[in-house]
N, C-alpha and C positions, 0 to 999 in steps of 0.2 A: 393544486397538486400538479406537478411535474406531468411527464410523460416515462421516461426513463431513470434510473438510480444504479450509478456505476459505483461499487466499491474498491478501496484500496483492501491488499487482504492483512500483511501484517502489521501486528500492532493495531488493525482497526476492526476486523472480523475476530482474527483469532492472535493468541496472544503469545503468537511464536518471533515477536523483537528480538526478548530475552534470548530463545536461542540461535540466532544472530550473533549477538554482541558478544556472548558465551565464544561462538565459535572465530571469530574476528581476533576475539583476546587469547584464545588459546595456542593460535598461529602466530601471531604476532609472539606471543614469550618464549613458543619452538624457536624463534629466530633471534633472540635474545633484545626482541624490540619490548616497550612500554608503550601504550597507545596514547594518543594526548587526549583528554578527557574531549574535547569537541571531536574527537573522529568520529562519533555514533552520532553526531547531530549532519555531519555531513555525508554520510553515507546513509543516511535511510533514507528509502527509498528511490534510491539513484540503480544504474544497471550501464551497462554497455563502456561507452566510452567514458562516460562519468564516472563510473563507478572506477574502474581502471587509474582514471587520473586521481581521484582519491586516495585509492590503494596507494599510486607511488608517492604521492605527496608524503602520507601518515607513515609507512614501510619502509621508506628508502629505498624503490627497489625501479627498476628501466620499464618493465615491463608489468601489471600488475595483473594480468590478466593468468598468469598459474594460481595467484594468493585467490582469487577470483574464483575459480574452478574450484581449488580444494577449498574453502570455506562452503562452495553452495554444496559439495561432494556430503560434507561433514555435517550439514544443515539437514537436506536429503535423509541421510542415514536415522539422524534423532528423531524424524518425525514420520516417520515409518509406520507405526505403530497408533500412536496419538497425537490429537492436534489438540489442545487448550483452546479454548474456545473463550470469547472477551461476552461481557453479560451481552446481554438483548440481541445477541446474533437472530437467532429463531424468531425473536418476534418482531424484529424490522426487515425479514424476508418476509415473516407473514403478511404484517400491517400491508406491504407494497403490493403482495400478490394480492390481497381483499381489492384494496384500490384500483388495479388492473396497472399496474406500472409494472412497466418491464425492467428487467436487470442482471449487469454487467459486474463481473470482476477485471479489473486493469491492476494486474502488479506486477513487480519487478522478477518477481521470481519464475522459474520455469512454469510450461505450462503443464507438465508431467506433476510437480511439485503444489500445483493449484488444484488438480482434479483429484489430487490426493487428498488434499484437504478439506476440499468440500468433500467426498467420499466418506470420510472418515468420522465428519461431524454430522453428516445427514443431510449437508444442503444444496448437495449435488441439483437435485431437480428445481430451483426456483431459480437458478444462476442460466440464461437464453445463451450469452456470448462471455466469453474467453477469452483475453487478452494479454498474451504476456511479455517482458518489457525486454524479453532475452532476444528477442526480432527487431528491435527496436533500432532506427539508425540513432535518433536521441532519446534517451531516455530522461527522466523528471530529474527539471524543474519545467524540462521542455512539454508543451502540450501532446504530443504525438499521443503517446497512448490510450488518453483519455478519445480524443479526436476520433481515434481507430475506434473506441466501446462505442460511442456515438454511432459512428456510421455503419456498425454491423448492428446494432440495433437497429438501424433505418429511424431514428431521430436524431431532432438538431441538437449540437449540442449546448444550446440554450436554453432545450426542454431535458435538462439532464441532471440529477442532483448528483455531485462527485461528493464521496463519504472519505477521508484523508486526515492521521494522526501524526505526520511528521512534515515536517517546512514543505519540500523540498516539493511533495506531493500539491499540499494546498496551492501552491505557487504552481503546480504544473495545470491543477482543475481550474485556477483562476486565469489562466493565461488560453484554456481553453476556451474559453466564456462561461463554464457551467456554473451554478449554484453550487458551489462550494461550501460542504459541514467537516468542521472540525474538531474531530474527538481526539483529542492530545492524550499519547501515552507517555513515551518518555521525555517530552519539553514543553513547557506551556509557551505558549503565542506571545511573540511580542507583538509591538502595536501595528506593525506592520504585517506580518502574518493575520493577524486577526481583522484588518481591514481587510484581504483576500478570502477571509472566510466568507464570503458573501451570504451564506447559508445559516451561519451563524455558530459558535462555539460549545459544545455540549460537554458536561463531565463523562456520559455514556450514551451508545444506543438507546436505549432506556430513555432516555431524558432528549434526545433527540426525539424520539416517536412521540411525546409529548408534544413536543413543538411544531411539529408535523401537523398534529389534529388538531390544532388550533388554527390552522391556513384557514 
C-alpha cells in the first residue's frame, strides 16, 4: 500500500463530465458552431493554456479563454446545489483513511468549485490537500499538478496512487511517475493509455478497492 492517493474529481469522484460537455455544447450552438465528436476527448481534463488552445482549435475563435470563463460560469451555476456523486466515492475515502493514506484532489476545475463539491457530497474532511489546475502554468497531460498534490502532501510522488478517467489525466499521473488507476468514464483506454495505467484499469471505485486489498 502507497503512502498517498491523489484523485481526479470529474468524471472520477463525482459524476459532473456530463455537465461539462452539457455546457461546452450549449455554447458552441449559441454561436452557431457543432462540436466534432473528439472535442470532449480532448478537453477533459485539460485547464489553462491547453484548454484555451482547445477551445480555439474546436470554436474557431483567437482567443478561447472568454468560451473558457463562461462555460466554467455555467458549470459553477449547475452545481450549486448538487453534486452526483460516481459509485464507491465513500468507500475508497474510507478504505484509504482505515489504511492511514493520505489524500489529495488535483483537478482542473476551480478550487472554489472543488470545495464545493466535496461540501456538498460529505467528503470534505478526508480530502489533507487541494489542488486546482486554474494556477497551473501547465495543465494535464503535463505533470505539474499532480507533482504539486505530491509535494503538499510531503510524499514522493512514487509513493502516490493518482485515481484519472480521462486520457489526458492518466497521461498527466504517468508522466508524474505515480501509480496511475484508471476508471474510464466517457472513453475506454487504448493500448497506449492503458499501458500508463500503471495502477491498473477498473470499471469503478468499487472494483478498484478490490484490487487494493489484494496488494
Amino acid at each position: 500500500m502507497l503512502k498517498g492517493a491523489i484523485f481526479d474529481m470529474d468524471g472520477l469522484m463525482f459524476d459532473t463530465e456530463q455537465i461539462w460537455q452539457k455546457n461546452w455544447n450549449k455554447t458552441a450552438a449559441e454561436m452557431g458552431i457543432e462540436l466534432a465528436e473528439d472535442f470532449k476527448y480532448s478537453i477533459c481534463g485539460t485547464s489553462g493554456k491547453l484548454m484555451n488552445s482547445v477551445i480555439e482549435k474546436y470554436y474557431g475563435v483567437e482567443d478561447g479563454s472568454e468560451i473558457a470563463a463562461l462555460v466554467k460560469q455555467r458549470v459553477h451555476d449547475d452545481l450549486i446545489e448538487f453534486t452526483p456523486e460516481k459509485p464507491g466515492v465513500h468507500e475508497i475515502l474510507e478504505f484509504f483513511r482505515e489504511k492511514g493514506v493520505r489524500m489529495a484532489v488535483a483537478s482542473s476545475s476551480t478550487e472554489e468549485v472543488i470545495r464545493r463539491n466535496l461540501q456538498n457530497t460529505n467528503t470534505e474532511d478526508y480530502i489533507e490537500v487541494i489542488v486546482s489546475g486554474s494556477g497551473m502554468a501547465n495543465g494535464k497531460p503535463a505533470p505539474d499538478i499532480f507533482l504539486k498534490a505530491a509535494e503538499e502532501l510531503g510524499i514522493a510522488p512514487e509513493e502516490c496512487y493518482v485515481f484519472e478517467d480521462a486520457f489526458n489525466g492518466v497521461m498527466a499521473g504517468y508522466n508524474a511517475g505515480c501509480r496511475t488507476i484508471m476508471i474510464p468514464d466517457m472513453s475506454q483506454p487504448t493500448d497506449e493509455i492503458r499501458a500508463m495505467a500503471t495502477g491498473g484499469v477498473y470499471d469503478s471505485l468499487l472494483a478498484a478497492i478490490e484490487a487494493l486489498k489484494a496488494e
